[in-house]
C-alpha positions in Angstrom: 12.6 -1.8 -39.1 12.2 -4.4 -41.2 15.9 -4.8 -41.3 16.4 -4.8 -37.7 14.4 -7.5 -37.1 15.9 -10.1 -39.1 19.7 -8.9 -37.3 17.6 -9.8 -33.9 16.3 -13.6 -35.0 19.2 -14.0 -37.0 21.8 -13.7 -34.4 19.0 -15.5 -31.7 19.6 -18.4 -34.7 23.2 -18.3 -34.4 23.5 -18.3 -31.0 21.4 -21.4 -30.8 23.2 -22.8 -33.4 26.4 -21.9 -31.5 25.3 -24.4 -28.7 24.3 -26.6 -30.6 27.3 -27.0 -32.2 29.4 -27.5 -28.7 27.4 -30.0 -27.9 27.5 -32.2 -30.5 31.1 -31.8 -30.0 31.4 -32.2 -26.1 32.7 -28.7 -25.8 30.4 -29.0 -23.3 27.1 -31.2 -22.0 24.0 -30.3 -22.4 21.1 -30.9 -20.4 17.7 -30.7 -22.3 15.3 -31.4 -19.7 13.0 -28.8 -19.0 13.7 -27.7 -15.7 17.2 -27.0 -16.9 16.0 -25.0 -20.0 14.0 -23.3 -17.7 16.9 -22.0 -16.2 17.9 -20.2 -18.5 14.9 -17.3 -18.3 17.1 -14.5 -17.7 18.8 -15.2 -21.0 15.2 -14.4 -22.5 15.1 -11.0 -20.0 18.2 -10.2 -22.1 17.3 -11.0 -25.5 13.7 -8.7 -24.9 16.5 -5.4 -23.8 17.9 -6.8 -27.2 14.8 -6.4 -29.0 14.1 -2.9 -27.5 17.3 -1.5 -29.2 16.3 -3.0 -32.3 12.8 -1.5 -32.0 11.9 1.4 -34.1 10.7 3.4 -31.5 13.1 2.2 -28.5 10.2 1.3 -26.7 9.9 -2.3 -24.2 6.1 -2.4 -25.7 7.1 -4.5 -28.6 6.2 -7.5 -29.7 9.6 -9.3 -29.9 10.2 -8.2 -26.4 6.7 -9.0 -24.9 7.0 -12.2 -26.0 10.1 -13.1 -24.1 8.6 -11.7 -21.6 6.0 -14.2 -21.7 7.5 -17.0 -21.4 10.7 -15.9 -19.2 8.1 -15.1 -16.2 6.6 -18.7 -16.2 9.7 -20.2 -16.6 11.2 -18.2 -13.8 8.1 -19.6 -11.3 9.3 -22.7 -12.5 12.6 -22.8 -12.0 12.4 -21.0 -8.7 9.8 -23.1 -7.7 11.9 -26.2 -8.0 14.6 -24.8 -6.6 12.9 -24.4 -3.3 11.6 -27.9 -3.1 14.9 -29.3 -3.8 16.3 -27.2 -1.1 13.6 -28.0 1.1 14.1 -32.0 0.6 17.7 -31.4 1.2 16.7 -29.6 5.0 14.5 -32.5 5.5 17.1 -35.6 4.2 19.5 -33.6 6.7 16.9 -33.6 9.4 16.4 -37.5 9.0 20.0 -38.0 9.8 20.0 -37.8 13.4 20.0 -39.2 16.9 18.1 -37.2 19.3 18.9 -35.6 22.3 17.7 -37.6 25.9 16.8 -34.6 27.6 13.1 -34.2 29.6 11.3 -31.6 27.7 7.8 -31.1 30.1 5.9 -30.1 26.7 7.4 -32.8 24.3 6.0 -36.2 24.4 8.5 -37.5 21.8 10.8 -41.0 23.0 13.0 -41.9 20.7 13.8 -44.8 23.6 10.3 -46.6 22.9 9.9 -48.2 19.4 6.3 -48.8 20.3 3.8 -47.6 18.2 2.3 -46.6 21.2 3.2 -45.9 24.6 1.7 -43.8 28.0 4.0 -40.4 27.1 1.4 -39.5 24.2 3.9 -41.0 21.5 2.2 -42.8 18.2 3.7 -43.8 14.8 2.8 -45.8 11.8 5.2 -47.0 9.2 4.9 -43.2 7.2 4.3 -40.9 10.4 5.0 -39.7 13.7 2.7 -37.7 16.1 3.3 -35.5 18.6 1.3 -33.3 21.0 1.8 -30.0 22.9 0.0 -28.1 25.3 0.4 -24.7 27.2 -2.2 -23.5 30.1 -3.6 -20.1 29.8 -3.1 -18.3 33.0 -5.5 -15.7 34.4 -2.9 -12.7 34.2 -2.3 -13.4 30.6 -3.5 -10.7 28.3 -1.3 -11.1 25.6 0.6 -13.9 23.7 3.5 -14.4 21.2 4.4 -17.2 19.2 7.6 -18.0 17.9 7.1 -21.0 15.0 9.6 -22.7 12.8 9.2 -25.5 10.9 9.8 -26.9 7.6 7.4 -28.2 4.7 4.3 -29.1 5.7 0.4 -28.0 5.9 -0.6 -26.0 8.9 -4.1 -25.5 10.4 -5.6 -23.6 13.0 -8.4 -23.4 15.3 -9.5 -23.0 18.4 -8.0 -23.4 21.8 -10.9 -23.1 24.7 -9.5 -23.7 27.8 -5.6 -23.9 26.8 -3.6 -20.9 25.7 -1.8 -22.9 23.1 -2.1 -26.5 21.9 -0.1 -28.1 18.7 -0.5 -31.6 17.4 2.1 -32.8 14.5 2.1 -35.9 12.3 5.8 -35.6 10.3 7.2 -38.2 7.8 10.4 -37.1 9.3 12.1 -35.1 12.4 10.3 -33.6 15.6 9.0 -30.4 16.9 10.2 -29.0 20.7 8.3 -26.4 22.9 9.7 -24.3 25.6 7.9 -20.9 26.9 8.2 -18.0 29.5 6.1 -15.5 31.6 7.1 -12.0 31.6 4.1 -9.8 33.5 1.1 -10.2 31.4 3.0 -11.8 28.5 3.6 -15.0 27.9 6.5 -16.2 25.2 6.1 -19.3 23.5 8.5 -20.6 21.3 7.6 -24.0 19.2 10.4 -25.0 16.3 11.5 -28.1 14.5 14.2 -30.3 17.2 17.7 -29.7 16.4 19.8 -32.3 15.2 23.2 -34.0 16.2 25.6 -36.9 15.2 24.6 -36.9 11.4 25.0 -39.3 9.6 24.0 -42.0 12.6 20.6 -42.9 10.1 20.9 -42.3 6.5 17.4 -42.1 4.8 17.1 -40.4 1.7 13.3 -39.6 0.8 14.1 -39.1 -3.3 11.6 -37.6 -5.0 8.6 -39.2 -3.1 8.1 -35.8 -1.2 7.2 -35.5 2.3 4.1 -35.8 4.2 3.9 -33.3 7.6 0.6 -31.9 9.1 1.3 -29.2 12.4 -2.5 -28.2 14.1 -2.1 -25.6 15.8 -4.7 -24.5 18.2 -4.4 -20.8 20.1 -6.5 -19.2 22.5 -9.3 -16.0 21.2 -8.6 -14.5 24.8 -5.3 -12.9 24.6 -3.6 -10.2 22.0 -1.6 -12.4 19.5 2.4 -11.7 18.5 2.6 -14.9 15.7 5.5 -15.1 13.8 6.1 -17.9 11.2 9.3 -19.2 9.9 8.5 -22.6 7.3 10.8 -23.5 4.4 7.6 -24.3 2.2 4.0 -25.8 2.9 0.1 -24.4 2.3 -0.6 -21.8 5.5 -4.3 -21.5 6.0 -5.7 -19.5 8.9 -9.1 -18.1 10.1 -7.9 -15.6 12.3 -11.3 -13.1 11.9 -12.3 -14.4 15.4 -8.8 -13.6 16.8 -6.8 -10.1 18.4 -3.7 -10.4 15.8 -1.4 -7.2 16.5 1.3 -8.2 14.2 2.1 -11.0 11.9 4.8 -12.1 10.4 5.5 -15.2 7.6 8.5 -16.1 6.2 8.6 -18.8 3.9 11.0 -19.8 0.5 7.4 -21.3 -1.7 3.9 -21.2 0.0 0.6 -21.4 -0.4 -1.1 -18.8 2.3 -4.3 -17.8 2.8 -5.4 -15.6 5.4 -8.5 -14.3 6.9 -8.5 -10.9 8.8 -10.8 -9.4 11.9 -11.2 -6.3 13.0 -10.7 -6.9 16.9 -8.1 -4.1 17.2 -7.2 -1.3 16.5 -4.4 -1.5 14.4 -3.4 -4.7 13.0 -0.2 -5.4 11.2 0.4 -8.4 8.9 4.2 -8.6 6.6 5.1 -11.5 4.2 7.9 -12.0 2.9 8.2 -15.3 0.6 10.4 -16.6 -2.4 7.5 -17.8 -4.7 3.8 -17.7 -3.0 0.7 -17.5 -3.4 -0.9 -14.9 -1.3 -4.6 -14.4 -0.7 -5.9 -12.3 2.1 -9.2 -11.5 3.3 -9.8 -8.4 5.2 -13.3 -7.5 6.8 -14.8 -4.1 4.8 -15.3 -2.5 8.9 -11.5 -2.3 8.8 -9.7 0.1 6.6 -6.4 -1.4 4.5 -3.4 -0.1 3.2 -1.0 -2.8 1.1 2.4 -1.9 0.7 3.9 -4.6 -1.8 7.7 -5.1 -3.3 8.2 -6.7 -6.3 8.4 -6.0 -9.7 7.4 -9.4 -11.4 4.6 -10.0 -8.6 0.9 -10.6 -9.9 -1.6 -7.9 -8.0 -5.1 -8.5 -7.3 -6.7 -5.5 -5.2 -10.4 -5.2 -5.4 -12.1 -1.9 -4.0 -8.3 -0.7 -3.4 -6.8 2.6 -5.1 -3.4 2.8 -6.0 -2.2 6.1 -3.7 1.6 5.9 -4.9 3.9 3.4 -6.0 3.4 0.7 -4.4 1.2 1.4 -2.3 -3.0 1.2 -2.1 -5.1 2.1 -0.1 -8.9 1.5 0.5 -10.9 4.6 0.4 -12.1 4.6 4.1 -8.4 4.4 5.3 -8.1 8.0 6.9 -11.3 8.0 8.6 -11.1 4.7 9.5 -11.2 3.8 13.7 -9.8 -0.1 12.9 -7.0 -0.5 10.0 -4.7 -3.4 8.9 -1.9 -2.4 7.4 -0.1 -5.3 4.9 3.3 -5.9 3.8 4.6 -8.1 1.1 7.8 -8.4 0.3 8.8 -11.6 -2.8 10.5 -12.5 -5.6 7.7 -14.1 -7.7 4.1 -14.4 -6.2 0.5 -13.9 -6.9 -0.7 -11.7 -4.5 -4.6 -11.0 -3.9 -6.3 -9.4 -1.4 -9.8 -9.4 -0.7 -12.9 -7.4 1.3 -15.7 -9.1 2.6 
């Protein structure tokens, strides 16, 4: 065994002194930051099958290859992490190089006529941020609701909507949000996303690596049965929804921070992430019974007072009997998932 493991380091030496070796020569460049070496974790995935074959016993549950292991799943938050943001700064530079349309939007109080930092159709800005505001009247027939939201990196907030059905306010370092709606019966469809763009390249602003600064509140009525379905590029999602009649939820995001807080206010509620790199933390009320269904073999599990009924799936033990249940779906790459009962 003893044997096998110096064929294993010695050939991980001459590989490294392979590259090395190119590089001094300009065979090719090079690049020893960190986040580049940090691309390179599946090499380390490799090298740990290596070490298995080498083991005596054939087994993953060596040291050699749990070592790799240890540092290629760090290094693969990392690198997917940055990935993300770069890709994210890239949607928002693209965003910033536009001229926007001039038509009348009855919900959108944005005038990119008026360099004001105020004026009488709601507009503000300051020399970082713009703000717009949103509004949607609840109706008497409505009885239930669904929300179509897209954005892109920001933090979002939510609370309470007395009187409206739906009520958004934005401060963005860059772009702008539109609204538009419809009634069908009882149901009414609202639809709130980032403003397209047109005639790039008009405004060239390039935000670097200063980051961006965008804040969307969000404020929906506790009335109606809730649709909400969230589509951001990045940004920290955090939600108090116990007081609220969610029947499905859905986020989408590329790198989050979410936290959620379930009620138990229906029957059955359904809530389904699906997310590049996240952090996922759930709270769901001990009245309610849970099932988790999670996807994701180099995912991070926290389940308190949850049993493990097959794989993949958990269950609390109150689920069959259970009158109110919330069933969860998470679907990532690379997250830390935890889920709570209080």
């Amino acid at each position: 065994m003893k044997k096998q493991r110096n064929i294993f380091w010695g050939a991980l030496l001459i590989v490294f002194g392979f590259l090395f070796l190119a590089h001094n020569y300009h065979w090719f460049n090079l690049d020893f930051s960190f986040r580049e070496v940090a691309k390179f974790w599946p090499l380390m995935i490799v090298l740990a099958g290596v070490a298995v074959f080498f083991s005596e016993k054939r087994t993953i549950f060596n040291a050699t290859s749990a070592l790799l292991i240890a540092f290629a799943v760090p290094l693969a938050i990392y690198s997917t992490t940055s990935n993300v943001v770069d890709r994210v700064r890239d949607e928002v530079n693209d965003d910033l190089n536009f001229h926007w349309d001039d038509e009348d939007d009855d919900h959108n109080n944005y005038d990119d006529n008026d360099d004001d930092s105020y004026n009488d159709d709601g507009y503000t800005s300051d020399s970082n941020r713009t703000e717009q505001e949103f509004n949607v009247k609840l109706e008497p027939e409505i009885t239930e609701a669904a929300l179509d939201f897209s954005g892109g990196a920001a933090e979002f907030h939510l609370e309470d909507s007395p009187v409206n059905l739906f009520e958004a306010k934005t401060k963005l370092s860059g772009g702008a949000y539109k609204l538009s709606e419809q009634k069908i019966g009882s149901l009414h469809d609202i639809e709130f996303s980032m403003k397209s763009k047109k005639n790039k390249g008009d405004m060239d602003i390039n935000l670097g690596n200063k980051g961006i600064n965008n804040d969307v509140y969000l404020k929906l009525n506790k009335k109606p049965l809730w649709n909400i379905d969230l589509n951001i590029g990045a940004g920290d999602v955090k939600f108090d929804l116990s007081s609220y009649k969610v029947k499905n939820m859905d986020i989408n995001t590329g790198a989050a921070s979410i936290d959620l807080k379930l009620g138990d206010l229906v029957t059955e509620s359904k809530v389904k992430v699906k997310s590049g790199v996240a952090k996922v933390e759930i709270l769901v009320p001990k009245s309610a019974a849970c099932q988790i269904v999670m996807d994701g073999a180099l995912n991070a599990k926290d389940f308190d007072d949850f049993s493990k009924v097959s794989s993949g799936k958990w269950q609390t033990d109150n689920f069959d009997k259970a009158a109110n249940k919330i069933y969860i779906s998470v679907e990532s790459g690379l997250s830390a998932v935890k889920v709570k009962r209080y």
